[in-house]
N, C-alpha and C positions, 0 to 999 in steps of 0.2 A: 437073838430074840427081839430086841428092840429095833433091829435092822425088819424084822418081818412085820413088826405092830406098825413099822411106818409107812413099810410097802402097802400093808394093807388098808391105814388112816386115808393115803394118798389115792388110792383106787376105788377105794369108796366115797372120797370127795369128786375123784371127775366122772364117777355113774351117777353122783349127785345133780352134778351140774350137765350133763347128758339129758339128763331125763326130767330137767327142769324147762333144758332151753329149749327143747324140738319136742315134737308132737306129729301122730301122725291119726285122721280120721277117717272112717268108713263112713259114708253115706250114701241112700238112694232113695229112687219113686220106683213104685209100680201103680201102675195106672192100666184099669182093664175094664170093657163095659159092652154093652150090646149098642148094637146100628140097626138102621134104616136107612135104606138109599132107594129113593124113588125110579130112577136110573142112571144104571150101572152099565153104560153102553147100551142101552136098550132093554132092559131090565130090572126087576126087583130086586133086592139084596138084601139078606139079612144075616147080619154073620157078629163073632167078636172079633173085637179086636184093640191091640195094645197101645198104652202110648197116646193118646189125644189129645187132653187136656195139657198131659205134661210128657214129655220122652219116659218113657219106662229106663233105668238105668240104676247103675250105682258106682261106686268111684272111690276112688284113696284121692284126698288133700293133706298136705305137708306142708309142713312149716320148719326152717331150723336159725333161731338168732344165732347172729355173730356177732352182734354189738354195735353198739352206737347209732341203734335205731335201722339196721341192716338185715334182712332176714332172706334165707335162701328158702323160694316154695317153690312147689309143684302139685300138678293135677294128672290123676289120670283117670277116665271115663268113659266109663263101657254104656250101650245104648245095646238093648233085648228085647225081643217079643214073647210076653207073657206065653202067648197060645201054644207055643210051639219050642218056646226058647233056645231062636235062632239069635243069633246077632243081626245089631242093628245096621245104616250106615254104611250099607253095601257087606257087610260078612266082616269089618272091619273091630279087630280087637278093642281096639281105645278111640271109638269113631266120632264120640261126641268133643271129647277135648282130650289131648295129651301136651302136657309142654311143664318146660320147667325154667326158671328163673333167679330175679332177686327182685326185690322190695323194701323200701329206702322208706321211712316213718315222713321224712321232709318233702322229698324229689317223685314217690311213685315206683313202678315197676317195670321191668323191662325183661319180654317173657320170651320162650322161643319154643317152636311146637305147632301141630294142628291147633288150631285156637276162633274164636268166632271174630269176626269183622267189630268196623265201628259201626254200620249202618243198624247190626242186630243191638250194638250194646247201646247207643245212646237213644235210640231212634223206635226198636221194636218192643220194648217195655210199653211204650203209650198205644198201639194196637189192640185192639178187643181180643185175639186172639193170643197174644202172650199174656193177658191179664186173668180172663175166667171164661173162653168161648174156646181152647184149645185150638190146634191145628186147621180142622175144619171153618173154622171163622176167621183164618187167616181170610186176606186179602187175591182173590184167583190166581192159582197157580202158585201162589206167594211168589208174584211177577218181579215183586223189591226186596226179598229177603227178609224182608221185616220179622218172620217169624223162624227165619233160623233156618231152612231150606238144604242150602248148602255151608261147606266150612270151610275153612281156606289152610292148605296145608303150606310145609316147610317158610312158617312166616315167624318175622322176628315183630313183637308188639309191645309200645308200650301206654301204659294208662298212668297218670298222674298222680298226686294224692290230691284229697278232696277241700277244696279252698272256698273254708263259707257257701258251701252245697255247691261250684262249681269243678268242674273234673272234665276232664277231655284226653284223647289218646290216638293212635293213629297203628295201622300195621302196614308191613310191606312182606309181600309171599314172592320169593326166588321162584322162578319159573323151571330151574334147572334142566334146562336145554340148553345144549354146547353149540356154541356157534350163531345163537338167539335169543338175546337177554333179554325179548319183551316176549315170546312165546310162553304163555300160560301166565304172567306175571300179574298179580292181584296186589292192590292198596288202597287204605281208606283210612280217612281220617275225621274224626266228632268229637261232639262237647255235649253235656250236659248238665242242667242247673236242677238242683232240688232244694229246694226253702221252704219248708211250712205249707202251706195250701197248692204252692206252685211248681209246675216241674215241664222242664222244656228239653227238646231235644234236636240235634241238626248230624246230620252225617252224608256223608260222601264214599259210595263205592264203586271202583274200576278194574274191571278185570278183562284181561287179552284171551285172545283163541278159546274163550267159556266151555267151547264144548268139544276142544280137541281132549286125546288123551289126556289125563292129569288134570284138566281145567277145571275150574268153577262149577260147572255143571255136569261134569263126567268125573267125577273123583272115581280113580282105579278102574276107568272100564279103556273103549278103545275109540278115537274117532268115529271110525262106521255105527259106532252106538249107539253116539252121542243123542239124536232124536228121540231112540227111545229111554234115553237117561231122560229128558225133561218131555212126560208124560202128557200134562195139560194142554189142551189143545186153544189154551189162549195163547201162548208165544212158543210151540213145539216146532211151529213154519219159522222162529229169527232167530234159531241157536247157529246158525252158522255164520254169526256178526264176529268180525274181529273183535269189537270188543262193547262189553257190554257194564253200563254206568248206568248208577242209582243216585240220585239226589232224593234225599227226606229228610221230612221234617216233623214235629210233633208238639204238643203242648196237654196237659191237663193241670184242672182247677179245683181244689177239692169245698165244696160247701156243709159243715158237718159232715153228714153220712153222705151225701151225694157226690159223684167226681163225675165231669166232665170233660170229655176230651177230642181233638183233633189229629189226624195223620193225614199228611201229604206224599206224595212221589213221584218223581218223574225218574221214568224207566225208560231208557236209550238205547238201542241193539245196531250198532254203527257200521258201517260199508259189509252188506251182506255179502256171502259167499257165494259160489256157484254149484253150491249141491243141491240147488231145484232143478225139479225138471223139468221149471220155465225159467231160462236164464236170465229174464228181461229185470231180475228184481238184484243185480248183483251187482254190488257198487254203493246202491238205495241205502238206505238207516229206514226204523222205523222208530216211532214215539207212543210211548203210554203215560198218561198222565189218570195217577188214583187218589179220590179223598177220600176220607172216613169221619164219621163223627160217633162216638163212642158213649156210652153213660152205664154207674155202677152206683148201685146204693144200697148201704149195710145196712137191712133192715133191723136186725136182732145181731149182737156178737157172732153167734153164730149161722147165720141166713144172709147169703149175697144175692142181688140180682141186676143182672145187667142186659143192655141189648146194643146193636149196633147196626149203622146204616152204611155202605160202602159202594162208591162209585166207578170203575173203571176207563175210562178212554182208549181206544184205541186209532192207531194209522189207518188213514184211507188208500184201500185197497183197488189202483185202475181208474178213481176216480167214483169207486164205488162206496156203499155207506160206510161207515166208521165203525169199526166194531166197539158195542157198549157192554159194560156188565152191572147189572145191579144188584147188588146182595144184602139181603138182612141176616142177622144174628138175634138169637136171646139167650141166655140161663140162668140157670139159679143153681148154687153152688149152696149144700147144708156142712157144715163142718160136724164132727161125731166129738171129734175132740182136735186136740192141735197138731196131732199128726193124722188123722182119719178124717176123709169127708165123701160126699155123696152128691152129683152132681148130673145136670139136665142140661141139652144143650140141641139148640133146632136150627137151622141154617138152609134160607134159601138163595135161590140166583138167578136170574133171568137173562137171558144174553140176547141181541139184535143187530144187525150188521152183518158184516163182509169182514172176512179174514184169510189165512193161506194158511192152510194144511203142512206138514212134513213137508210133501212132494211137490212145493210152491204151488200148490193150483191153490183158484179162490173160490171159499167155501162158505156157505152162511156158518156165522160164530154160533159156537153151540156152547152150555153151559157146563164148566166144571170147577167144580168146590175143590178146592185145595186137599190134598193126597185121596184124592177117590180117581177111579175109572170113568172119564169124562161120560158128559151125555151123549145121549144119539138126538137129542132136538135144544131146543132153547131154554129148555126149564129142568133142575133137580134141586131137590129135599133131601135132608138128611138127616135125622136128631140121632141123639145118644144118650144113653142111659148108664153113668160110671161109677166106679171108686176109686180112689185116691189112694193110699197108703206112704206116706216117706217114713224113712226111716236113720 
């Protein structure tokens, strides 16, 4: 008898201490609202659709201490379209982040898994489009990632602890090709500072063979895809660079209710390949250099509005124009409560210049807003009309 009251003392002290030191949470967004696209290849468009402001998703986060300031987590997250509730991500189970780790209270964390870049984590927070203008107000094409675009698989990453608001971290993605340790191999490394009114940001990404199988821009489809993996007809002519690097940078200033802010980048697509079917560009690099200048202000707790100005550069094509984009943004985002809101959001672009198509020809630049069906001329609009939900 006393042998059993102790078995049982002892097994309900370690479900005690089980179920004190780990945790595990369900969380998500659905986000779903109506469009306007001015044109859509050449056309009207009016349709829903999921996901804008924020990925439509939801996810298991885990936590388990082992002491002494040690703790084993992981993520896993699924990305969905409300319309239709396909998967997100390419068809992909856990496409927005999977990976699992440790995390150290002093030293930081060290993850392994699908996981996002530095360029997205220190750099794309300060964009209008990761703030309250959603996807569509990303940056054209999201030519620098900034908004999350693509993800970088089989990567080992780690991110710092946070030191008087400064934190910095870096990944590196095994290319897993035998015989070719730089084919598809992806790394990047950033910092960023936040203090009271200030918040800065710097990041660095480089990625090989982007749009072979596996790469950067073809996540799970097949080289011959590759073009129509990266849709946008601002950089759909330099996915066949060996390798393509992002330099950004960012900054905002908050004054009371008002924030102010900056995005830089320069986008590199380096010694192009030979799958045009004008040869003369293979060898070549091409350069995009984008700014942006951003502004948000809390009129009411619950009432945000913001708008944004964004400039693109592009490579001179044969000695011809340069292709330009110029984009505005606005919204206003109403919260219902602190997980419910209601939100507006308008987006246009104008494009000018000379660019290369797929099929290396050169083609006047035509305008396309980030995950829409580019235009058929230099001009499209688009607003949306949303809600929110997390949960």
């Amino acid at each position: 008898m006393k042998k059993s009251l102790l078995a049982l003392a002892a097994m309900g002290a370690f479900a005690g201490v089980a179920h004190a030191q780990s945790s595990v949470t369900l969380y998500g967004i659905i986000d779903e609202g109506f469009n306007i696209n001015t044109n859509s290849g050449g056309k009207h468009l009016y349709n829903l659709s999921s996901g804008v402001l924020q990925g439509s998703r939801w996810g298991l986060r885990g936590a388990e201490d082992l002491g002494g300031g040690l703790k084993a987590i992981f993520v896993l997250e699924n990305g969905f379209d409300v319309n239709n509730g396909k998967l997100g991500q390419g068809g992909l189970m856990f496409g927005r982040q999977a990976y699992v780790g440790l995390n150290s209270s002093q030293f930081g964390s060290v993850t392994l898994g699908r996981q996002y870049d530095s360029v997205v984590d220190y750099v794309g927070p300060l964009e209008a489009g990761d703030q309250w203008g959603g996807y569509i107000a990303a940056h054209p094409g999201d030519i620098d990632n900034f908004n999350n675009a693509y993800r970088t698989n089989n990567t080992v990453k780690y991110t710092s602890a946070n030191y008087a608001g400064l934190t910095f971290g870096g990944t590196y993605s095994f290319g897993g090709t035998a015989g070719d340790f730089s084919h598809n191999q992806i790394f990047s490394v950033g910092a960023g500072y936040n203090n009271g009114p200030l918040s800065l940001g710097l990041g660095y990404l480089n990625a090989r063979t982007p749009a072979a199988s596996g790469g950067l821009f073809n996540d799970g489809g097949t080289a011959a895809a590759a073009n129509a993996a990266v849709a946008s007809p601002v950089y759909s002519g330099f996915t066949s660079a060996n390798t393509y690097q992002v330099i950004g940078a960012g900054g905002a200033y908050t004054f009371g209710a008002a924030t102010f802010g900056v995005t830089y980048s320069n986008i590199r697509f380096a010694n192009l390949g030979s799958t045009y079917a004008l040869a003369a560009y293979k060898g070549q690099s091409a350069t995009f250099n984008n700014a942006e200048v951003n502004f948000k202000y809390q009129l009411t707790p619950a009432l945000l509005v913001g708008a944004a100005y964004d400039y693109t550069r592009g490579v001179s094509i044969n000695g011809g124009s340069r292709a330009q984009y110029h984009q505005g943004a606005v919204g206003v985002d109403y919260f219902l409560s602190k997980r419910t809101d209601v939100y507006i959001t308008g987006v246009y672009q104008h494009a000018l210049g000379d660019t290369i198509n797929a099929l290396g020809e050169t083609v006047p630049a035509t305008a396309g807003i980030n995950g829409l069906t580019g235009s058929s001329n230099q001009n499209q609009f688009t607003a949306r009309v949303g809600i929110r939900h997390k949960f």
